[in-house]
KOLDO-946708 format. One record per residue (C-alpha): residue number from 1; residue in one letter; y, x, z. Coordinates in steps of 0.5 Angstrom, whole numbers. Each point is the difference from the previous one (the first is absolute). Layout:
N
+-----+-----+-------+-------+-------+
:   n : res :    c2 :    c1 :    c3 :
+-----+-----+-------+-------+-------+
: NUM :   A :     Y :     X :     Z :
...
+-----+-----+-------+-------+-------+
END
This chain:
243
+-----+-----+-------+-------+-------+
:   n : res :    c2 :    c1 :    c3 :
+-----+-----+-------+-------+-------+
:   1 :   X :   300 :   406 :   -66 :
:   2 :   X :    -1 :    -1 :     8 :
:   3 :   X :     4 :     4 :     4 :
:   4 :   X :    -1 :     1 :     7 :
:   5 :   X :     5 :     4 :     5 :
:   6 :   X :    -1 :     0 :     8 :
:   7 :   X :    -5 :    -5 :     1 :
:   8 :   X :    -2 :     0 :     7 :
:   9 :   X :    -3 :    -5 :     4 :
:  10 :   X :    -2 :     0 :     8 :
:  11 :   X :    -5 :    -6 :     4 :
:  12 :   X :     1 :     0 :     7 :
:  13 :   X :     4 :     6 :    -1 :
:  14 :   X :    -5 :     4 :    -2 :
:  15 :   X :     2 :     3 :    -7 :
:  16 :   X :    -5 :    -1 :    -6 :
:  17 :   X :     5 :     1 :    -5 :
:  18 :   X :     5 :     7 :     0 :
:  19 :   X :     4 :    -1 :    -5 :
:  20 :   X :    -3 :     0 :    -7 :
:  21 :   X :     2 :     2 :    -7 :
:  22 :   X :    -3 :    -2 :    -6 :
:  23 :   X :     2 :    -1 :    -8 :
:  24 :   X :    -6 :    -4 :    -3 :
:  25 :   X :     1 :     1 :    -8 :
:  26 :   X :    -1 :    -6 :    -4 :
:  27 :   X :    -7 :    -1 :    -3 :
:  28 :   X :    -3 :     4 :     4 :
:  29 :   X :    -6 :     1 :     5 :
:  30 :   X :     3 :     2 :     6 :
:  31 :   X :    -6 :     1 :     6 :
:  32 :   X :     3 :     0 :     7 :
:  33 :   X :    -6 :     4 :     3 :
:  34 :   X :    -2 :     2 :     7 :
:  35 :   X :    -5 :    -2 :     7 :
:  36 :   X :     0 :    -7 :     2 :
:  37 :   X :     6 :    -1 :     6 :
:  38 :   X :     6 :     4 :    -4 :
:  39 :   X :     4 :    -5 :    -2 :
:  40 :   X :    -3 :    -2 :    -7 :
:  41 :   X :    -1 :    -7 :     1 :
:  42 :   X :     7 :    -1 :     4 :
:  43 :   X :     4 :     4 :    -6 :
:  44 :   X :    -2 :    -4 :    -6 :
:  45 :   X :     1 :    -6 :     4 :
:  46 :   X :     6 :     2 :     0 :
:  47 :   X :     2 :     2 :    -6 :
:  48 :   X :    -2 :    -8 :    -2 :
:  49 :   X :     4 :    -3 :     7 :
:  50 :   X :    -5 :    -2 :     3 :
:  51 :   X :     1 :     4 :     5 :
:  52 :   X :     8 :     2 :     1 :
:  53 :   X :     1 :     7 :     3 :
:  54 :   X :     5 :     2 :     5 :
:  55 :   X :     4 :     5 :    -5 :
:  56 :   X :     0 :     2 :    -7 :
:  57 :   X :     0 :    -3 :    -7 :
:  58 :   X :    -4 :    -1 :    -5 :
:  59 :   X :     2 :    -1 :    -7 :
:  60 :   X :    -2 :    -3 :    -6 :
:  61 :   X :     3 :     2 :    -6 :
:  62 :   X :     7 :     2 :     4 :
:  63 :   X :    -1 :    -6 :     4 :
:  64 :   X :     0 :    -1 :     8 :
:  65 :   X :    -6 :    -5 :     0 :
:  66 :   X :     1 :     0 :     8 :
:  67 :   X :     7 :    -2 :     0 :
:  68 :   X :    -2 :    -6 :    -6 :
:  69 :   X :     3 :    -6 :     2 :
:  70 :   X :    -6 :    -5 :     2 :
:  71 :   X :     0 :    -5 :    -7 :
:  72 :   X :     1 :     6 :    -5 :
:  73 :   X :    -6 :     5 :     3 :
:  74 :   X :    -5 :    -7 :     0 :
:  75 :   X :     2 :     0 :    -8 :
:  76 :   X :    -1 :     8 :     0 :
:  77 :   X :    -7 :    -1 :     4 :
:  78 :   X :    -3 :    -3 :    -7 :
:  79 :   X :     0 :     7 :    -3 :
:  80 :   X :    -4 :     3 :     6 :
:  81 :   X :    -8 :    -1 :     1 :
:  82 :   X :    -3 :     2 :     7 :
:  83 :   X :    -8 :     1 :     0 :
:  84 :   X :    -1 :    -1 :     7 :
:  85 :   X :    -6 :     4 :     3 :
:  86 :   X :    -3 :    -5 :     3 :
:  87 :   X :     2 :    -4 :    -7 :
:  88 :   X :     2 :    -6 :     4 :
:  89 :   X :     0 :    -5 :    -5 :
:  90 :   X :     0 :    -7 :     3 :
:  91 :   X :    -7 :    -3 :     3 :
:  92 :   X :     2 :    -7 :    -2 :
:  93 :   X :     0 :     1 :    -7 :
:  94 :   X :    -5 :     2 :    -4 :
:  95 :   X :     2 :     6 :    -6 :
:  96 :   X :     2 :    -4 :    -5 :
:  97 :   X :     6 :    -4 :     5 :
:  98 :   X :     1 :     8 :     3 :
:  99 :   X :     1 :     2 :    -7 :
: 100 :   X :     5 :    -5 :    -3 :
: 101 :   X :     4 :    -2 :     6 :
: 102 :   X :     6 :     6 :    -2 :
: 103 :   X :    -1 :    -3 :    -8 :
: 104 :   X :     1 :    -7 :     4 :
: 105 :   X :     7 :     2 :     3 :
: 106 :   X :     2 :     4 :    -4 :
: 107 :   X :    -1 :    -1 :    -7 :
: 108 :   X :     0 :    -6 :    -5 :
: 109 :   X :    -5 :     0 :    -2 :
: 110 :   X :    -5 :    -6 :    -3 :
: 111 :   X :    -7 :    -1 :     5 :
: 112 :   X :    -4 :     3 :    -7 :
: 113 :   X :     4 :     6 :     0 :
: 114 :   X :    -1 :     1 :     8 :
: 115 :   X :    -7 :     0 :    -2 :
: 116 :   X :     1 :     5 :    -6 :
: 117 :   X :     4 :     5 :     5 :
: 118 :   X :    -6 :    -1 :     5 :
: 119 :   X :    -6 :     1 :    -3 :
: 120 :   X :     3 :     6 :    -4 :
: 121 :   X :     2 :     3 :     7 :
: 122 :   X :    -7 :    -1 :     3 :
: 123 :   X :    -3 :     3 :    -7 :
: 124 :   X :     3 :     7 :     1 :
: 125 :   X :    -1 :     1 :     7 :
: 126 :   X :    -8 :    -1 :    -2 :
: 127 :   X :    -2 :    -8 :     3 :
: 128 :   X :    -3 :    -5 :    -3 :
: 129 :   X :     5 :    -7 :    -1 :
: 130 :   X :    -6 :    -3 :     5 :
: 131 :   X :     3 :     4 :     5 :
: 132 :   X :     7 :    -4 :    -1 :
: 133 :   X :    -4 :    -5 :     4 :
: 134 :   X :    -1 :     3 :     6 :
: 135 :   X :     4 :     1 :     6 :
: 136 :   X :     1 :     7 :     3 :
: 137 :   X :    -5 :    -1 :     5 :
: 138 :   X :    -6 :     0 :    -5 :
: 139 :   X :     3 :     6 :    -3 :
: 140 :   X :    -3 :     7 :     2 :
: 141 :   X :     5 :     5 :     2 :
: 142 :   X :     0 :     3 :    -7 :
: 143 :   X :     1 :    -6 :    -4 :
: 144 :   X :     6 :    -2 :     6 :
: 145 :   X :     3 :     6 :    -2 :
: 146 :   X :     0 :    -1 :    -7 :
: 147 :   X :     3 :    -7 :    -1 :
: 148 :   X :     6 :     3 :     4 :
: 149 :   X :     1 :     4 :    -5 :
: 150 :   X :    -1 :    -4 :    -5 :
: 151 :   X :     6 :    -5 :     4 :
: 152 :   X :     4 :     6 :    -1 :
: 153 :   X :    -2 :     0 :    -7 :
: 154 :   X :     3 :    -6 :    -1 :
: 155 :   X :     6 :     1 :     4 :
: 156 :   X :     2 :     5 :    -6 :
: 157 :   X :     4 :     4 :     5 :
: 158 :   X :     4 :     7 :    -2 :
: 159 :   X :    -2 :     3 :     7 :
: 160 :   X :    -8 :    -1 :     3 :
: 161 :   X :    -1 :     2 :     7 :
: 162 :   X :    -7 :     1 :     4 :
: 163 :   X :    -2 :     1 :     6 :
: 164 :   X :    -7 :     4 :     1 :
: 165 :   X :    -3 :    -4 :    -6 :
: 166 :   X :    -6 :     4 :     1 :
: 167 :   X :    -1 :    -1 :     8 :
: 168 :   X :    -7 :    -4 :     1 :
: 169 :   X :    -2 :     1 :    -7 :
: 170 :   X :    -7 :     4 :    -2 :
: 171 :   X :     1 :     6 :    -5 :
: 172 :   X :    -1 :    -5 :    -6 :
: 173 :   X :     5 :    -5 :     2 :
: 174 :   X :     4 :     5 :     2 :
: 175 :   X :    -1 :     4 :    -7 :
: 176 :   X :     2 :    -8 :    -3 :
: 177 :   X :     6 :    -1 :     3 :
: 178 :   X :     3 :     7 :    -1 :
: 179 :   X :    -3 :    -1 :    -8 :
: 180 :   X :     5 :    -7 :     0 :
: 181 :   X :     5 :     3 :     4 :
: 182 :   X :     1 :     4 :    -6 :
: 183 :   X :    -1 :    -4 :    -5 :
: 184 :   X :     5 :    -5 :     3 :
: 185 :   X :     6 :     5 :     1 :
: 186 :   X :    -2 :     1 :    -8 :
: 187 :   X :    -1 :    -8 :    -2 :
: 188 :   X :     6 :    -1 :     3 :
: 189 :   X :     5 :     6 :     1 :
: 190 :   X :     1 :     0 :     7 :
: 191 :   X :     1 :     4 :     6 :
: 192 :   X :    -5 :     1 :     4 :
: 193 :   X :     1 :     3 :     8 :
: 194 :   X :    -6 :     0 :     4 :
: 195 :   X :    -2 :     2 :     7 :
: 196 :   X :    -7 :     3 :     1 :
: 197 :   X :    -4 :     4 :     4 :
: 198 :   X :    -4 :     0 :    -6 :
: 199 :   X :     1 :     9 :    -3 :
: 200 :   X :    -5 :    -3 :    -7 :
: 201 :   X :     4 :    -6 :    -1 :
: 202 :   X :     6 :     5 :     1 :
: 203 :   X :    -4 :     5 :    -6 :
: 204 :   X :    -1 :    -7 :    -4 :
: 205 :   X :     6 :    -3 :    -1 :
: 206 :   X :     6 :     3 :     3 :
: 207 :   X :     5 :     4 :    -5 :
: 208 :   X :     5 :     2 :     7 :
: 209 :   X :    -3 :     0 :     6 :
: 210 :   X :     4 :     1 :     8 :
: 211 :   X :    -4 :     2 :     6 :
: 212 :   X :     3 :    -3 :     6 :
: 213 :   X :    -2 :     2 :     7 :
: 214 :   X :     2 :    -2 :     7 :
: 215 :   X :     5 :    -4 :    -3 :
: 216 :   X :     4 :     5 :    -5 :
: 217 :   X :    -1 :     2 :    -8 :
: 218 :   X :    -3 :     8 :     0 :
: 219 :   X :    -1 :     0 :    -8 :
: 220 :   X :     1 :    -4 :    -6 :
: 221 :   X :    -1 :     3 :    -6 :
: 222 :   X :    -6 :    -1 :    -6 :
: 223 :   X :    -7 :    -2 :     0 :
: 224 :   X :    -1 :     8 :    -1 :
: 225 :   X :     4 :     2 :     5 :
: 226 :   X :    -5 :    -2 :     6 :
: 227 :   X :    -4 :     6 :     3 :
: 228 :   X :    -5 :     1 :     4 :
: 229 :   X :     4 :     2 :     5 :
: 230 :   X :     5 :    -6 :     0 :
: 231 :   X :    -6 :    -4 :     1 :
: 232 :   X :    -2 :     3 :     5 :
: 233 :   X :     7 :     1 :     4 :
: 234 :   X :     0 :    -8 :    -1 :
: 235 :   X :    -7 :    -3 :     3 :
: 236 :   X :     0 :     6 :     5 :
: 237 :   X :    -6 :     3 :    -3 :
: 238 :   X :    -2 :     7 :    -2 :
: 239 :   X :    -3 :     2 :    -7 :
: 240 :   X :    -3 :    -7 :    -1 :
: 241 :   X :     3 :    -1 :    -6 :
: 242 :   X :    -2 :     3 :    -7 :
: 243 :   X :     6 :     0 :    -5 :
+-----+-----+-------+-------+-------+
END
């Protein structure tokens, strides 16, 4: 279980974080839902250290990740995948380079079973084992946004974290990626904490759902505790939503 106590954060000392409380249970969906420029994206950030808050905790299993000394948590780190939302797989590699990369550190494996683990990868998220050969520049925005799940596939990591995944993606591929999403939480056990504006892949995946607004939860509950109303409250709309 992660969980979160207190968490604020300020830039220049406008506050975006206001102190945020959260559990995350294992092996669930949890959506963190709300507008663009409420603090989603800082928050997940920070739940994997890449942005450090001012004040607060957040616990994994009932240990401080923020007070983890540097060597133990670049070890805990192997059991995080973070699928960024602009997929930021490295340009200058091509997909099969970006796929096996963590396999290279971090296992022992042969050059044959690197290429097994790969391909299965690849496999699940959809794509042909030509696209193994391309660099990401060649790669549509869906197919960018597939092979970075499939590197956090390949990582097997207890806890998933996305960040918009469905940003900048037609409604097929906004529909294939919520169906992996899915799939991937059951391949693998995980997981999984996404941050989206996106109330159809809220629908589609999530088992728990937390409404964040102007830097503060207002709700967390289940999928089916989410009202018209709630929504409407959230984006600042009146009667828009059909629940």
């Amino acid at each position: 279980m992660i969980q979160v106590r207190n968490i604020k954060k300020s830039f220049d000392g406008q506050p975006v974080l206001k102190g945020i409380n959260l559990d995350i249970p294992d092996n669930t969906t949890m959506v963190i839902l709300g507008p663009s420029g409420q603090g989603k994206t800082v928050f997940i950030k920070t739940l994997v250290r890449l942005i450090d808050p001012d004040a607060g905790s957040i616990h994994y299993d009932g240990e401080d990740i923020l007070r983890m000394p540097t060597k133990e948590w670049l070890h805990f780190q192997n059991n995080i995948a973070f699928v960024f939302q602009n997929s930021a797989l490295f340009d200058f590699l091509d997909v099969q380079d970006n796929l096996s990369l963590f396999l290279q550190m971090h296992k022992s494996l042969t050059l044959r079973q690197c290429e097994q683990e790969v391909s299965r990868a690849i496999n699940f998220v959809g794509l042909d084992e030509d696209v193994l050969e391309k660099f990401p520049e060649e790669l549509s925005g869906g197919m960018r946004k597939r092979v970075a799940i499939a590197r956090a596939m390949i990582k097997r990591p207890k806890y998933i974290f996305y960040d918009e995944p469905t940003t900048g993606l037609d409604q097929n591929n906004a529909e294939k990626i919520s169906e992996l999403i899915d799939m991937l939480k059951k391949e693998i056990s995980a997981t999984s904490i996404i941050v989206t504006h996106d109330i159809k892949l809220m629908r589609d995946v999530s088992d728990r759902v937390a409404l964040l607004r102007e830097g503060t939860i207002s709700f967390v509950g289940g999928r089916d505790e989410i009202s018209a109303e709630k929504l409407d409250f959230l984006y600042e709309t009146r009667g828009a939503y059909d629940i």
